[in-house]
C-alpha positions as CSV (number, residue, x, y, z in Angstrom):
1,X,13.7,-42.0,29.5
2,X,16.3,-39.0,29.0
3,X,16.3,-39.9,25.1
4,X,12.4,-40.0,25.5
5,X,12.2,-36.6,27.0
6,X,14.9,-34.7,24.5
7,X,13.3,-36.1,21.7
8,X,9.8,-34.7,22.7
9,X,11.8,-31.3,23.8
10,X,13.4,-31.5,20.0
11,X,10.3,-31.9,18.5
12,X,8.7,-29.0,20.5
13,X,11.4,-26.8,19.8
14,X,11.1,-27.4,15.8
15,X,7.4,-27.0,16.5
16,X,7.5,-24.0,18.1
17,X,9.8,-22.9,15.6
18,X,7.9,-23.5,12.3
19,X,4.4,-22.5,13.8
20,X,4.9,-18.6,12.8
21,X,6.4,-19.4,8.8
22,X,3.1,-21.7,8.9
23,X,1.4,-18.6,10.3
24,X,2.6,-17.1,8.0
25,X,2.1,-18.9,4.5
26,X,-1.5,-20.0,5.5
27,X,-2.1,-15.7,5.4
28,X,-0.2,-15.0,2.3
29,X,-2.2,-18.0,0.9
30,X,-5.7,-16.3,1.5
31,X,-6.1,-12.7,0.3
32,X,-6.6,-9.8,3.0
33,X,-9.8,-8.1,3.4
34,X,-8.8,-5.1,1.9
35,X,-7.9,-7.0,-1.5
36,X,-10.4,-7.6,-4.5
37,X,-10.6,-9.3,-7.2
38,X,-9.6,-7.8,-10.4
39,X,-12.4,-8.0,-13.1
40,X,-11.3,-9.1,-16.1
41,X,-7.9,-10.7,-15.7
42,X,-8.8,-13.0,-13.1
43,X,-5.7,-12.2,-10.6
44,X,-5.7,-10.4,-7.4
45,X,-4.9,-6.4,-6.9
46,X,-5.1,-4.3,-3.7
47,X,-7.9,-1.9,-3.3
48,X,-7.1,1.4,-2.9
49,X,-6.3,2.0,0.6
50,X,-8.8,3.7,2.7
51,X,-9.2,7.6,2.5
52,X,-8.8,8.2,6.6
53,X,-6.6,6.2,6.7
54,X,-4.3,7.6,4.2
55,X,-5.2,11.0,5.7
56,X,-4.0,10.0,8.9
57,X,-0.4,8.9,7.4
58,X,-0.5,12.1,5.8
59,X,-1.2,13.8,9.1
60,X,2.0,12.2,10.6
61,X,4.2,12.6,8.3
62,X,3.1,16.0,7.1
63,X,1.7,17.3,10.0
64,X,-1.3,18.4,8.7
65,X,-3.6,20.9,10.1
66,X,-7.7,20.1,10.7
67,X,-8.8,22.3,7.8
68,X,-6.1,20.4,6.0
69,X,-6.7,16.9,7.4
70,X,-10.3,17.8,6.1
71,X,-9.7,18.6,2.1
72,X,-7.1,15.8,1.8
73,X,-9.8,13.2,3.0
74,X,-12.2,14.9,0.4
75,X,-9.7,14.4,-2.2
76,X,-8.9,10.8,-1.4
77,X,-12.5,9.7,-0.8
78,X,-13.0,11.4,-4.1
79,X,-10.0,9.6,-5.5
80,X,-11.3,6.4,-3.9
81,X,-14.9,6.5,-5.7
82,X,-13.4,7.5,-9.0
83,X,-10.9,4.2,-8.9
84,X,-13.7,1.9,-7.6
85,X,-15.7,3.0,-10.8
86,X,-12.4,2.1,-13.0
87,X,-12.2,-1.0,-11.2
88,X,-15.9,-1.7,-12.5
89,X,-15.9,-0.8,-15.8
90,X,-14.9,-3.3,-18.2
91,X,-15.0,-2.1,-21.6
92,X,-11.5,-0.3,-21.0
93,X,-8.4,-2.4,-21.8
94,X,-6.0,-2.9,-19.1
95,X,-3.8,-0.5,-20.9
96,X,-6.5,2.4,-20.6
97,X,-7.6,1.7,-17.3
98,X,-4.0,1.8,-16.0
99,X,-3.7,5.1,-18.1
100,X,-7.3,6.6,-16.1
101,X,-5.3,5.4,-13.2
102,X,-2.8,7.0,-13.5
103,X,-4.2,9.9,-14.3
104,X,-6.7,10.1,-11.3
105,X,-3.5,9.7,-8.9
106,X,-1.9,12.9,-10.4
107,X,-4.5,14.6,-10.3
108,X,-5.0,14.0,-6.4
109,X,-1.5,14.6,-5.8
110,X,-1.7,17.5,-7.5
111,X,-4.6,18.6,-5.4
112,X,-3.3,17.6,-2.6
113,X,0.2,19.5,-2.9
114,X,-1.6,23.0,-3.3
115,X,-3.4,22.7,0.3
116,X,0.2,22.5,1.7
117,X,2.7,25.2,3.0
118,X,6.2,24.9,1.8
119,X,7.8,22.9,4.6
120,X,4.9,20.1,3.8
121,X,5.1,20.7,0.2
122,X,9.0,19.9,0.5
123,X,8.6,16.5,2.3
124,X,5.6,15.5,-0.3
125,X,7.7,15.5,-3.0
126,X,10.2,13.6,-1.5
127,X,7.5,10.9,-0.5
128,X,6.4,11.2,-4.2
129,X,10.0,10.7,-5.2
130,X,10.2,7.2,-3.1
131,X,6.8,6.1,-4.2
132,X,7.5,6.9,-8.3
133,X,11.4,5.2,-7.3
134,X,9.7,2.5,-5.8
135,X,7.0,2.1,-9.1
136,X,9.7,1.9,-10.7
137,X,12.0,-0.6,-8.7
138,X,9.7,-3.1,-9.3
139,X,8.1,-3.4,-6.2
140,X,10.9,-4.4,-3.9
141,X,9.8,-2.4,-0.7
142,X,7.4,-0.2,0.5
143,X,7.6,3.3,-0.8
144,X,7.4,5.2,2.5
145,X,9.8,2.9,4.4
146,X,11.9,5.3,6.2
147,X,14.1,7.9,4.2
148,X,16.5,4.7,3.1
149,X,16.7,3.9,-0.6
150,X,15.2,0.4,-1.3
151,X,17.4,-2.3,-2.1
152,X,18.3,-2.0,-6.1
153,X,16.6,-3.6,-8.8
154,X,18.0,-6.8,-10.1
């Protein structure tokens, strides 16, 4: 009876225990709503995150005034359109459409840095300098994660 009842408490434990990494695969096995499908290469690419959102980070971390909080949501939902009608057109190699992508994002950041006072200015180039890191850390960590580096590139 006692091996009976650990043997059913050892098998609830593991249970218990492997439930979340099963969780866990079964959502990294299904994309997110906020992901589409790429057209053209056939693999899967976030979507540009959404404009209040973003606006919102940018609020925290920037502080952002109303008239402020206003023209940066302009900018990304203008940002926004303009990549959704990359996304769409496929007559541009993946090449140029990275290139157009690129080029929309520095334009917005652009844009965005000249509604903002020098303080705010300060911290967006630091965020700017962890996001291009990151780009070019190969992905290891969110860019924004807190003022520590991400772990090096191997």
């Amino acid at each position: 009876m006692l091996k009976q009842y650990l043997l059913v408490l050892l098998a609830a434990s593991l249970i218990s225990i492997a439930a979340p990494f099963a969780a866990a695969q079964s959502s990294n096995d299904s994309p997110p709503n906020n992901q589409q499908p790429s057209q053209g290469n056939g693999g899967w690419h976030h979507a540009p995150p959404d404009p209040a959102q973003r606006t919102l980070e940018l609020t925290k971390k920037l502080k952002l005034t109303s008239d402020q909080q206003t023209k940066v949501q302009d900018i990304l939902q203008s940002e926004h359109s303009q990549m959704e009608t990359l996304h769409q057109d496929t007559s541009l190699s993946q090449q140029d459409r990275h290139g157009k992508m690129m080029e929309i994002r520095k334009s917005t950041d652009t844009q965005i840095r000249t509604l903002l006072d020098s303080d705010q200015q300060k911290k967006w180039d630091e965020m700017q300098a962890r996001r291009e890191q990151w780009g070019q850390g190969h992905h290891h960590g969110p860019p924004d994660a807190g003022d520590q580096p991400g772990p090096p590139p191997q």
